[in-house]
C-alpha positions in Angstrom: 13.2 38.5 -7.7 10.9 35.4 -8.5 13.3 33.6 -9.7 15.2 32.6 -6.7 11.8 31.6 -4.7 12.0 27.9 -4.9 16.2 28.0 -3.5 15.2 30.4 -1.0 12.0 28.3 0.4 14.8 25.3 0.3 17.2 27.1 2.1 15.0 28.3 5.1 13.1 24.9 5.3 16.4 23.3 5.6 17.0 26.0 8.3 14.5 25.1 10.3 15.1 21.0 9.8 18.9 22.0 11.1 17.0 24.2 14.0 15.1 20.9 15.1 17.9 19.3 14.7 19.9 21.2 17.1 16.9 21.7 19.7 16.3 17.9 20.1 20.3 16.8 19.0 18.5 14.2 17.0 21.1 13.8 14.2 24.2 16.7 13.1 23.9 17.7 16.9 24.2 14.3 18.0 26.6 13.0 16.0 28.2 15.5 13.8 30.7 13.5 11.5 27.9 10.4 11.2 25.7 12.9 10.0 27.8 14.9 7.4 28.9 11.1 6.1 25.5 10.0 6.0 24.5 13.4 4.1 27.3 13.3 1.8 26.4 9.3 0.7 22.8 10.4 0.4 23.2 13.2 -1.5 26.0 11.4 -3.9 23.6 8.9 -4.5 20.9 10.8 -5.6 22.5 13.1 -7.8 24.1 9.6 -9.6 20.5 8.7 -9.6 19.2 11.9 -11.1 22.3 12.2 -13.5 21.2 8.6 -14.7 17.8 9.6 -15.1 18.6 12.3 -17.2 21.5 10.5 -19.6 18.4 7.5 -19.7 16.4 10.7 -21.5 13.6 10.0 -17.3 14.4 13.4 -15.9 13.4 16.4 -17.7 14.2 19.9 -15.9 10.8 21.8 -15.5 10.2 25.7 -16.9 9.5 27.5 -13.7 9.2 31.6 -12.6 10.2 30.7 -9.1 13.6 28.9 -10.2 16.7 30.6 -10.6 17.3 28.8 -14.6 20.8 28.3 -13.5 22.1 24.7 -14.7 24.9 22.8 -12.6 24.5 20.3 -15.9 22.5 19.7 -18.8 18.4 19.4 -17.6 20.2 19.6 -13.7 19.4 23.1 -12.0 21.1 24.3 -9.3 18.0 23.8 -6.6 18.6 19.9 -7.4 21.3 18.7 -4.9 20.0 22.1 -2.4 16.9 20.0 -2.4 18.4 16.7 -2.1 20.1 18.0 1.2 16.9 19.1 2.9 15.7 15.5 1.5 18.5 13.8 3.3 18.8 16.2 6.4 14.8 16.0 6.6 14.5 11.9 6.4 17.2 11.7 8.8 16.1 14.1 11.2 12.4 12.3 11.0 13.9 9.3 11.4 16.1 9.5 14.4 13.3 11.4 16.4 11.0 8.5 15.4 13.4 6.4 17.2 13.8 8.0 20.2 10.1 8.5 20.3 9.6 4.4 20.1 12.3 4.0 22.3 10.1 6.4 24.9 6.7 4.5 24.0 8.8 1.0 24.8 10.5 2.2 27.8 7.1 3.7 29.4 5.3 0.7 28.6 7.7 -1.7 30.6 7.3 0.3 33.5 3.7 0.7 33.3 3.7 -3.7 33.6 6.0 -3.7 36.9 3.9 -4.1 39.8 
């Protein structure tokens, strides 16, 4: 039962970054295609980056009770690219509501100076 701790606490995180998501339509629920390109590139670079780490003898895969010990590759487990999609989903969706927040702070600003 422990060993599938770590996916599961990905999964529902990533749940809950998609549930944000949706509430505020700040990135798949504004633009949905964008988004799965964007999450797609992010994700395929980072797994070239980890795959490079570990042919470079960087990256190590870690003994852990709360990981499931399946390998997708040689010192790459199967939580890898599950985290590397809340990674990407979770930037993005900090990112855009960043935006829309400093767009808010900029817009109320301007109208606070009109006389």
């Amino acid at each position: 039962m422990t060993g599938i701790v770590y996916l599961a606490a990905l999964l529902v995180s990533l749940g809950c970054m998609l549930l944000i998501d949706r509430r505020f339509r700040l990135f798949f629920w504004r633009d949905a295609t964008a988004a799965a390109v964007v999450t797609a590139a992010g994700v395929a670079f980072f797994l070239l980056w980890d795959l490079a780490g570990i042919a470079g003898g960087i990256f190590f895969r870690g003994e852990g009770v709360i990981a499931t010990g399946i390998l997708l590759a040689p010192e790459l487990p199967l939580e890898e690219p599950v985290f590397l999609l809340f990674l990407v989903v979770c930037t993005m969706v900090v990112y855009t509501g960043a935006v829309r927040v400093l767009a808010a702070v900029r817009r109320r600003k301007r109208t606070e100076r009109r006389p």
